[in-house]
KEKE-3310 file (N, C-alpha, C; in steps of 0.2 Angstrom, whole numbers, plus 5000, padded with zeros to 4 digits):
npx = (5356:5369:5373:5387:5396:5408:5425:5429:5418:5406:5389:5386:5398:5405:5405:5411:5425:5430:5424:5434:5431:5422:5428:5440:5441:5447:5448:5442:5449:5464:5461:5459:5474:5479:5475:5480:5493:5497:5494:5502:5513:5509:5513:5526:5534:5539:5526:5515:5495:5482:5484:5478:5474:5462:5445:5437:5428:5437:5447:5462:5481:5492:5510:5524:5539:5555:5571:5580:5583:5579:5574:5570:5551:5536:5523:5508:5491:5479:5466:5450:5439:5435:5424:5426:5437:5456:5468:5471:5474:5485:5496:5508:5516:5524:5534:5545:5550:5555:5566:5573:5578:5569:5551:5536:5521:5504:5491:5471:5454:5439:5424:5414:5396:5395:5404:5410:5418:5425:5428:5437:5448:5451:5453:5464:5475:5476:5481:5492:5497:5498:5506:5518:5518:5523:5529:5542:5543:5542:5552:5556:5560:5554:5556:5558:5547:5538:5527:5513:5500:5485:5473:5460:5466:5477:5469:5469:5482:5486:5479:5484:5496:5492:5489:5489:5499:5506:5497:5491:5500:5512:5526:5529:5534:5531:5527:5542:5541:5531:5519:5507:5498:5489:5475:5460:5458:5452:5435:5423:5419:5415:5400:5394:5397:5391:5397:5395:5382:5386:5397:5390:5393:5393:5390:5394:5404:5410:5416:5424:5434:5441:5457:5463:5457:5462:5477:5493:5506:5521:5531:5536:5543:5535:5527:5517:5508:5504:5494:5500:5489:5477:5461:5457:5452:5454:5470:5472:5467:5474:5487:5482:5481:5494:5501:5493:5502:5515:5512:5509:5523:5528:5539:5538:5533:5533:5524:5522:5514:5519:5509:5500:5485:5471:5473:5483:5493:5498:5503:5514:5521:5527:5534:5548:5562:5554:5551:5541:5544:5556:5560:5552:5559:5571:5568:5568:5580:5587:5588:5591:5604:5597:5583:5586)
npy = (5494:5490:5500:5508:5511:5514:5519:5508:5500:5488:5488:5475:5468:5473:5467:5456:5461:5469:5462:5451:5440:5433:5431:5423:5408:5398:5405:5403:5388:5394:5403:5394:5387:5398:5401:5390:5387:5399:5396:5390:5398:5404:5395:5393:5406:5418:5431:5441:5444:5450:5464:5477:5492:5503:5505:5499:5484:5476:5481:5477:5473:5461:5456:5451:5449:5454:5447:5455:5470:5488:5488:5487:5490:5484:5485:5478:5482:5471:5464:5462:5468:5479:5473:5461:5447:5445:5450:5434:5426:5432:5429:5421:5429:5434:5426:5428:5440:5443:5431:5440:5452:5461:5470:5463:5468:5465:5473:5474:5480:5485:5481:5484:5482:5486:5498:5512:5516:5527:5527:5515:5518:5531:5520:5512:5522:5527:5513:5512:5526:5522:5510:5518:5526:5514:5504:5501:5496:5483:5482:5486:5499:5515:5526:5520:5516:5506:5501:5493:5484:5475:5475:5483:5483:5488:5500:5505:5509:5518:5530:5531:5537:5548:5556:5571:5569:5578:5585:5576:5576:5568:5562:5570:5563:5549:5536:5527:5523:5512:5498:5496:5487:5481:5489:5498:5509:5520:5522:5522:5511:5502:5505:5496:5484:5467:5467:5480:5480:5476:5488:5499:5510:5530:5541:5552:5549:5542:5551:5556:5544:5541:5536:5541:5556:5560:5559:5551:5561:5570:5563:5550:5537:5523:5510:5503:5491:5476:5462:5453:5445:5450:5455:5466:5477:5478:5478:5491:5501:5500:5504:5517:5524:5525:5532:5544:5550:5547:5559:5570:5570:5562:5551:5536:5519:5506:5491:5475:5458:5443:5431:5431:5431:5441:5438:5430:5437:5446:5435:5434:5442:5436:5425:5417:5424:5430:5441:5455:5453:5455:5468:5477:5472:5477:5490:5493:5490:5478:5469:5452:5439:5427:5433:5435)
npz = (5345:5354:5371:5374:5389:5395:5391:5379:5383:5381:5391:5396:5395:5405:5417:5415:5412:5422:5436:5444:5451:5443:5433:5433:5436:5443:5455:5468:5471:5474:5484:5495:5492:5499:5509:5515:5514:5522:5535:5537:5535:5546:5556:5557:5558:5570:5575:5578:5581:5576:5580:5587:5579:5579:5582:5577:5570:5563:5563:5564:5562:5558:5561:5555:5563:5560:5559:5568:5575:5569:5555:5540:5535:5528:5522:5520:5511:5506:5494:5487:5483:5490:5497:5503:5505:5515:5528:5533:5524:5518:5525:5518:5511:5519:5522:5515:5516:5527:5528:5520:5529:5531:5538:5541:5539:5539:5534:5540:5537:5538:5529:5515:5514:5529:5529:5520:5505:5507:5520:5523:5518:5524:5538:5532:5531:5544:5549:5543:5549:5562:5564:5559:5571:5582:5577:5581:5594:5588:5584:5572:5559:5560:5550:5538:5530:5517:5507:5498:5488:5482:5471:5479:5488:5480:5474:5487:5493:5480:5483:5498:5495:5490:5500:5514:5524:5532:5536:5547:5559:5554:5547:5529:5518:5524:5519:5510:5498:5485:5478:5469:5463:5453:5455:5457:5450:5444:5449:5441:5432:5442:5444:5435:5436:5447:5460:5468:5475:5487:5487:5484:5479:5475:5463:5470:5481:5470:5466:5475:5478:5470:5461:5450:5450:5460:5459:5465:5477:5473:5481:5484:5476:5464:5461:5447:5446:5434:5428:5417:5411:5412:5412:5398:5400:5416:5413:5404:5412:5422:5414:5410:5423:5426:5415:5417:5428:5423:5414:5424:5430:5442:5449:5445:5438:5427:5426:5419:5425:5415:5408:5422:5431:5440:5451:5454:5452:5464:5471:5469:5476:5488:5481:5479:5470:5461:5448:5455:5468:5471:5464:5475:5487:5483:5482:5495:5499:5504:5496:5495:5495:5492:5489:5476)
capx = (5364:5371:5373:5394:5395:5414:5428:5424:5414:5396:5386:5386:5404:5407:5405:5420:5432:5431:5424:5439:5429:5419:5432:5447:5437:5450:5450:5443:5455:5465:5459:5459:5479:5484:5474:5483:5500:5497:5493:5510:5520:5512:5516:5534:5536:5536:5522:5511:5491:5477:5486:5471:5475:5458:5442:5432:5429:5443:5455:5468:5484:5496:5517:5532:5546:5562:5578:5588:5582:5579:5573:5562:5545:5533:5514:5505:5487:5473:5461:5442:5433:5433:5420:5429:5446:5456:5474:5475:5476:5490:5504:5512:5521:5529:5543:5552:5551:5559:5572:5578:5578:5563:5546:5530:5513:5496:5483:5466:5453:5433:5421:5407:5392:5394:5407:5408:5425:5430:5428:5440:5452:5452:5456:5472:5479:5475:5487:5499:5499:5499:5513:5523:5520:5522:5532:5549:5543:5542:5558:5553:5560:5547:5559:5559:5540:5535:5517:5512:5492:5483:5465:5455:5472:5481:5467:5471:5488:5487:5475:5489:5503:5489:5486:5494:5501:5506:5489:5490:5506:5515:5533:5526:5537:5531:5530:5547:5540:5526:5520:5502:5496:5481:5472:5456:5461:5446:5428:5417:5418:5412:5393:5393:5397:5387:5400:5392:5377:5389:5400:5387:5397:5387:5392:5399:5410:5416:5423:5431:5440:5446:5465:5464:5456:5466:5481:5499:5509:5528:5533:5542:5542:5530:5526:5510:5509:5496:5495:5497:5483:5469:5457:5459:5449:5461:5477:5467:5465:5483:5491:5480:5485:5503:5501:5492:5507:5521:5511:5512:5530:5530:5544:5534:5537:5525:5526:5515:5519:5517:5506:5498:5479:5469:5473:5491:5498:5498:5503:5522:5527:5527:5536:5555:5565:5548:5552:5539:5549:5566:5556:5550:5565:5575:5562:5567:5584:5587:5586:5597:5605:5590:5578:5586)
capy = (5494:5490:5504:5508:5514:5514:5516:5506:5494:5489:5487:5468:5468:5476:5460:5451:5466:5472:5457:5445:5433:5429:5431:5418:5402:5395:5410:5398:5383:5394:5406:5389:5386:5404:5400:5383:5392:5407:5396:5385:5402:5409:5392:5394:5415:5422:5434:5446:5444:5453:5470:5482:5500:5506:5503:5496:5476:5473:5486:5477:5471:5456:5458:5447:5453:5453:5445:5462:5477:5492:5482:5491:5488:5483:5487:5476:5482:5464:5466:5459:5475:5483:5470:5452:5446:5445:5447:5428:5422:5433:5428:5419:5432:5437:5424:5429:5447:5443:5431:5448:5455:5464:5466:5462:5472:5465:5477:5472:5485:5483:5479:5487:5486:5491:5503:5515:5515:5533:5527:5510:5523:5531:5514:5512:5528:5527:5508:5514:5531:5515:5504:5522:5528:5509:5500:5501:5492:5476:5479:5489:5504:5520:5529:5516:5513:5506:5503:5488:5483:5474:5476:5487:5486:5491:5509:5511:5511:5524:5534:5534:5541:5556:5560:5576:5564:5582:5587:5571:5577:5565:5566:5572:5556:5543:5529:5529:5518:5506:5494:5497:5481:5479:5495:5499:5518:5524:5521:5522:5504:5497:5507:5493:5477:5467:5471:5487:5482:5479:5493:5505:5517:5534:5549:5557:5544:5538:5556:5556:5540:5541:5539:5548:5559:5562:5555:5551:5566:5569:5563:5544:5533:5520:5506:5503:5483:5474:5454:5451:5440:5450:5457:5472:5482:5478:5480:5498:5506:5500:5509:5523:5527:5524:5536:5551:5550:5552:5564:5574:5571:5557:5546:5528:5513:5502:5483:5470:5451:5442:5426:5431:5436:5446:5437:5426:5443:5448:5430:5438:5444:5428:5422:5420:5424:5433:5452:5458:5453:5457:5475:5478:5473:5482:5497:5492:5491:5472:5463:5448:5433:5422:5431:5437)
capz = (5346:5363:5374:5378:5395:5398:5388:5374:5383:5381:5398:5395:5394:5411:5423:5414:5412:5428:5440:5444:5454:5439:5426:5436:5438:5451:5462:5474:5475:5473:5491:5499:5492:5500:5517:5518:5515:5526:5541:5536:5538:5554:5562:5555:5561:5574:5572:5581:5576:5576:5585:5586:5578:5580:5586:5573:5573:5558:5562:5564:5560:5559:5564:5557:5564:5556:5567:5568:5576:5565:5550:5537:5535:5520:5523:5513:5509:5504:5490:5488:5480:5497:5503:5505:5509:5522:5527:5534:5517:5513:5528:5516:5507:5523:5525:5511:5516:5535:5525:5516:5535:5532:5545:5536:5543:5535:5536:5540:5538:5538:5523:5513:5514:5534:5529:5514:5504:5511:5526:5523:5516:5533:5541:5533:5533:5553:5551:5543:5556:5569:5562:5560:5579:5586:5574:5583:5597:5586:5579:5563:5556:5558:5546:5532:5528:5512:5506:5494:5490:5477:5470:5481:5490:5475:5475:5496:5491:5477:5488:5502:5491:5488:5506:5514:5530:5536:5541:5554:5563:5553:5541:5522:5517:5529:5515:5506:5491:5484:5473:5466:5461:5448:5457:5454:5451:5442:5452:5436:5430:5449:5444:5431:5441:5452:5466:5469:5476:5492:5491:5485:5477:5473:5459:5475:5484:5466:5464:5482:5481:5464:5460:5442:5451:5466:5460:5472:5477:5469:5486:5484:5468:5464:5453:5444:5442:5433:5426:5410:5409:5415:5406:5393:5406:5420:5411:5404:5418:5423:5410:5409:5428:5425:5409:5422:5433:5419:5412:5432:5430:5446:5449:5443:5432:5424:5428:5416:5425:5409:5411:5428:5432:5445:5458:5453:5451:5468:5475:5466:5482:5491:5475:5479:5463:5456:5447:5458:5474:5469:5465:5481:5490:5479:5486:5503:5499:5508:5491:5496:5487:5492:5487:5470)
cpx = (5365:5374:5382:5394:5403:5419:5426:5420:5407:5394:5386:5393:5410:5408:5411:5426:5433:5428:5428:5436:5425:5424:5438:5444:5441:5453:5446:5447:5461:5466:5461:5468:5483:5483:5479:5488:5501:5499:5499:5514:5519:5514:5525:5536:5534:5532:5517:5503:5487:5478:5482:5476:5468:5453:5435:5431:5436:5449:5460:5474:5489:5505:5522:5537:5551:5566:5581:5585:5580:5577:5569:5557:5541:5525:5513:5496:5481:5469:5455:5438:5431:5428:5421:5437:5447:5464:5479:5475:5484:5498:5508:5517:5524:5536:5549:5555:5557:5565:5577:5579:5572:5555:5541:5525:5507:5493:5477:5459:5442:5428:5415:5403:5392:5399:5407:5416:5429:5431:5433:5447:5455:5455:5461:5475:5480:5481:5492:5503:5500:5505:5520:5524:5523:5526:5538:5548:5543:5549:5560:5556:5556:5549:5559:5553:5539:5529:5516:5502:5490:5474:5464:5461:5477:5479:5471:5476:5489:5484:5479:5493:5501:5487:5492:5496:5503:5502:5487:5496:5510:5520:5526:5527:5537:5530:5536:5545:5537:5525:5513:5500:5488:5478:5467:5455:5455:5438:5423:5414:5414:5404:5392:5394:5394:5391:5396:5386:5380:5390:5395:5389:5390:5392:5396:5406:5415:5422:5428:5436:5443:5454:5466:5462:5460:5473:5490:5501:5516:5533:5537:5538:5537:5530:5519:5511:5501:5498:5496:5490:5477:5469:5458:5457:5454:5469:5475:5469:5472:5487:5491:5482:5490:5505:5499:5498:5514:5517:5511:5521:5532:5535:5540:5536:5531:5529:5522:5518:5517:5514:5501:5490:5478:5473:5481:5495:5500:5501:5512:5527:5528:5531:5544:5557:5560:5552:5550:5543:5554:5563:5557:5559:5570:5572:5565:5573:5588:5585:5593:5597:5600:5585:5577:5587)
cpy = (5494:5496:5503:5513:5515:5515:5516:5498:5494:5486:5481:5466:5467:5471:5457:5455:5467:5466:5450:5438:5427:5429:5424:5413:5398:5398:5406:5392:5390:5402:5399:5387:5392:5403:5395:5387:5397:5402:5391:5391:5405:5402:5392:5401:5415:5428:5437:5447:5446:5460:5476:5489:5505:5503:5501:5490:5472:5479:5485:5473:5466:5458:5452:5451:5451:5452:5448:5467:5483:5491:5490:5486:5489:5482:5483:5475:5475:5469:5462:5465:5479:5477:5465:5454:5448:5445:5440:5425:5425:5434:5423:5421:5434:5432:5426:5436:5447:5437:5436:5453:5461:5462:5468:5464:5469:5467:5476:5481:5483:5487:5483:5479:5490:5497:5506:5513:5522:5530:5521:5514:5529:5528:5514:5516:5527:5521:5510:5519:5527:5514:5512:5523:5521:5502:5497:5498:5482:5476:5483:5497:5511:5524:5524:5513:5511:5501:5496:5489:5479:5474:5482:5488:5491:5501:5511:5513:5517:5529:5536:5538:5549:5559:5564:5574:5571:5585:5582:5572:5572:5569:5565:5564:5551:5537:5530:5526:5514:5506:5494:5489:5477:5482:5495:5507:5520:5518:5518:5515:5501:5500:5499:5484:5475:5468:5476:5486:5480:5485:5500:5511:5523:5538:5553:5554:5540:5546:5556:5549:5537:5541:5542:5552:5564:5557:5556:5559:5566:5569:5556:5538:5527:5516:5504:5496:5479:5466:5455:5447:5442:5453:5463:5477:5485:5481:5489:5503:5508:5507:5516:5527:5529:5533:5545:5552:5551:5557:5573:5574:5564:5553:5539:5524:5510:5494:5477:5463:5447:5433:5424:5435:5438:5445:5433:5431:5444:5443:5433:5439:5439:5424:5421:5419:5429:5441:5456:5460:5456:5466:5478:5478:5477:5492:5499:5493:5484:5467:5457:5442:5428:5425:5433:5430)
cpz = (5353:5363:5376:5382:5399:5394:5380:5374:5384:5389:5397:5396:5402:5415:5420:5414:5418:5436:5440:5445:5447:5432:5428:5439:5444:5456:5469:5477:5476:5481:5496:5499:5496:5510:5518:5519:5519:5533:5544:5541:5545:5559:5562:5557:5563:5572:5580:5578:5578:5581:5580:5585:5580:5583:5585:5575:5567:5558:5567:5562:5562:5558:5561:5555:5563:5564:5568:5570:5570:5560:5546:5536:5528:5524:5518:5514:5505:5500:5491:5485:5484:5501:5504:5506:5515:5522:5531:5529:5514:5520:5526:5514:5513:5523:5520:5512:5523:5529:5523:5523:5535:5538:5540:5539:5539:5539:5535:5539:5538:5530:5522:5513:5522:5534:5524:5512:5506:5518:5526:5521:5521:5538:5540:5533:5542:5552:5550:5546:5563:5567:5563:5570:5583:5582:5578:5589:5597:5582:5574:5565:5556:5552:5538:5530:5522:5512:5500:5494:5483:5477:5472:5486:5488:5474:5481:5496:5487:5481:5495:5501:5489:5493:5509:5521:5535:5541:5547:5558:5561:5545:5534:5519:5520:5524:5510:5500:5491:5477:5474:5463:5457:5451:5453:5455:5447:5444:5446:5433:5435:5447:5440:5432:5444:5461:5470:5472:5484:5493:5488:5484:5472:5467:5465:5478:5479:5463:5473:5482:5474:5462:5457:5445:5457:5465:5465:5471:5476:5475:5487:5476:5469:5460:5453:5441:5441:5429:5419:5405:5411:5410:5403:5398:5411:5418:5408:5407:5424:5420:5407:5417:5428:5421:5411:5427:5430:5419:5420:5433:5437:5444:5449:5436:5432:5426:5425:5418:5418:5413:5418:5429:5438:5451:5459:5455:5456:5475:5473:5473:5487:5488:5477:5471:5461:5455:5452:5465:5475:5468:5472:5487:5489:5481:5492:5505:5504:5502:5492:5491:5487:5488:5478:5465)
residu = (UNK:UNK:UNK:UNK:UNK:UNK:UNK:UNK:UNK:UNK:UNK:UNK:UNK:UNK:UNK:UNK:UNK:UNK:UNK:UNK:UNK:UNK:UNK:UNK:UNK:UNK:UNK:UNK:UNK:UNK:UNK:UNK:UNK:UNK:UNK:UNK:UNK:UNK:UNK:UNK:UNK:UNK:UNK:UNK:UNK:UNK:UNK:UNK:UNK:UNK:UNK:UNK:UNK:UNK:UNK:UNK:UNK:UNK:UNK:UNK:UNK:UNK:UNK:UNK:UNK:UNK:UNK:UNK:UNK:UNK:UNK:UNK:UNK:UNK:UNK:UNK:UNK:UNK:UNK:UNK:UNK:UNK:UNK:UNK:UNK:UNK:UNK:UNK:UNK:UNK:UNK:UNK:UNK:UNK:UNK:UNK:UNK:UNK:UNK:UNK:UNK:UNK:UNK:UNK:UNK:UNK:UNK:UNK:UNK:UNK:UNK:UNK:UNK:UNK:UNK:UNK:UNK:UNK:UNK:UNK:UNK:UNK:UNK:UNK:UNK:UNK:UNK:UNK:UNK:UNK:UNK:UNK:UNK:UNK:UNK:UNK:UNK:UNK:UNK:UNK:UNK:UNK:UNK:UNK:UNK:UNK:UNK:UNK:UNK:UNK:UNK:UNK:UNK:UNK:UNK:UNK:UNK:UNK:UNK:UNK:UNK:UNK:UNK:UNK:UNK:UNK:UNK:UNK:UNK:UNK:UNK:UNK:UNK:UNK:UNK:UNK:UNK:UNK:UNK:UNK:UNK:UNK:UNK:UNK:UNK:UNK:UNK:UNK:UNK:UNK:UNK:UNK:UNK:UNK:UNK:UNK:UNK:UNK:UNK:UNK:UNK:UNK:UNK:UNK:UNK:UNK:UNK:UNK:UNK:UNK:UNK:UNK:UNK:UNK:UNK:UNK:UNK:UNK:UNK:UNK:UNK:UNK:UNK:UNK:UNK:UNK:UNK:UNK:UNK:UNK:UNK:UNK:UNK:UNK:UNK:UNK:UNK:UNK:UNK:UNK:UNK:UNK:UNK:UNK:UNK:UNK:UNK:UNK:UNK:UNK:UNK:UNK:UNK:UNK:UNK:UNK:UNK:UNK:UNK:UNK:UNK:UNK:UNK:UNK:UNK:UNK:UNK:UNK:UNK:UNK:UNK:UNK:UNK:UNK:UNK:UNK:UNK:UNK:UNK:UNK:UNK:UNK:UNK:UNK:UNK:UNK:UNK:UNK:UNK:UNK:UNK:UNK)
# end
């Protein structure tokens, strides 16, 4: 009888439920269609690229500034399992954001195996402590932060919203709102991936950088989005987080795109018209008639 090791899934099971790359067979044209588009918009935005927040070799991030002063600002966290990705694939989704008068931050941050994931989770709290102290030099909002992320993005985002931002000399509320995005909120499943022989996750560091574990604090509302076309796994894990966060009483909403997998799902906010967008901005408070 095959062994079940998660859930109700058996170890053989594990690689399709939880590994995108090998479950979404045109996740590569489809990397190659995001690069093309990204490097469309940074020729078309003005943009700010590769400003060092620390002093790693990836820590840092990319800038389009909104046309108005005082703008709010949207963080948006890149996935890849903690070990790949990159956020030049994802300055596409910025021009609809500066359209709505918003200023778009991609956060870059450095990869397992040279880093661990507590230690990536480190990184961007550090950017987003950047982007606050030093935003308003580009225009941006320090007062208006909101937070995005998908995948291993989607974790450093739920894992931001659990951090006591206090303890760094910064406001309690320094992101006013975020969008969760196919999160890998519980660790346990990546033992069982061939992922893992990057990021190397131990019994120790899958309880430290757990969301279930350490889930947001009742600090600013939040949405828990996930594809409708991923796999049971994915969607699961969605809806199990979602489900410990009412259960905590949090201000959160559940989001299934209907027809969208690991990786589509997350291309939403780049989407003009898309739900996920009109969300977000609707977050930001800058939902205009473009992009609704």
């Amino acid at each position: 009888m095959a062994e079940t090791v998660y859930k109700d899934f058996k170890r053989e099971e594990m690689e399709y439920q939880f590994n995108p790359r090998t479950t979404v067979t045109e996740y590569p044209q489809l990397t190659l269609e995001r690069e093309a588009a990204s490097e469309a918009t940074r020729a078309k935005l003005k943009h700010f690229r590769d400003v060092r927040y620390g002093d790693r070799p990836r820590m840092t991030l990319d800038i389009f500034p909104a046309g108005q002063p005082g703008a709010p600002v949207q963080i948006y966290i890149h996935g890849g399992y903690w070990r790949g990705g990159s956020k030049d694939a994802y300055s596409f989704i910025a021009e609809p954001f500066v359209e709505a008068g918003a200023t778009m931050v991609l956060l870059e941050y450095d990869l397992c195996p040279q880093v661990t994931v507590p230690d990536i989770m480190r990184e961007t709290r550090e950017g987003i402590a950047w982007v606050y102290r030093h935003i308003a030099e580009y225009g941006g909002d320090p007062e208006r932060l909101y937070l995005s992320g998908s995948s291993a993005g989607g974790h450093l985002t739920a894992r931001a919203l659990s951090h006591r931002w206090e303890e760094d000399g910064l406001p309690e509320d320094i992101i006013k709102a975020a969008v969760a995005i196919t999160g890998v909120y519980d660790a346990d499943p990546v033992f069982y991936v061939s992922s893992n022989e990057d990021i190397r996750l131990t019994p120790d560091t899958a309880r430290e950088i757990s969301a279930m574990l350490h889930p947001p604090l009742d600090r600013a509302p939040f949405v828990v989005a996930v594809g409708g076309a991923e796999t049971r796994g994915w969607i699961g894990m969605s809806r199990d987080f979602f489900a410990l966060c009412q259960e905590r009483g949090l201000d959160c909403s559940y989001m299934e795109v209907p027809g969208k997998h690991h990786f589509s799902v997350s291309g939403q906010l780049g989407e003009r018209g898309s739900l996920m967008l009109r969300t977000v901005l609707n977050q930001m408070g800058c939902l205009s008639e473009g992009a609704a």
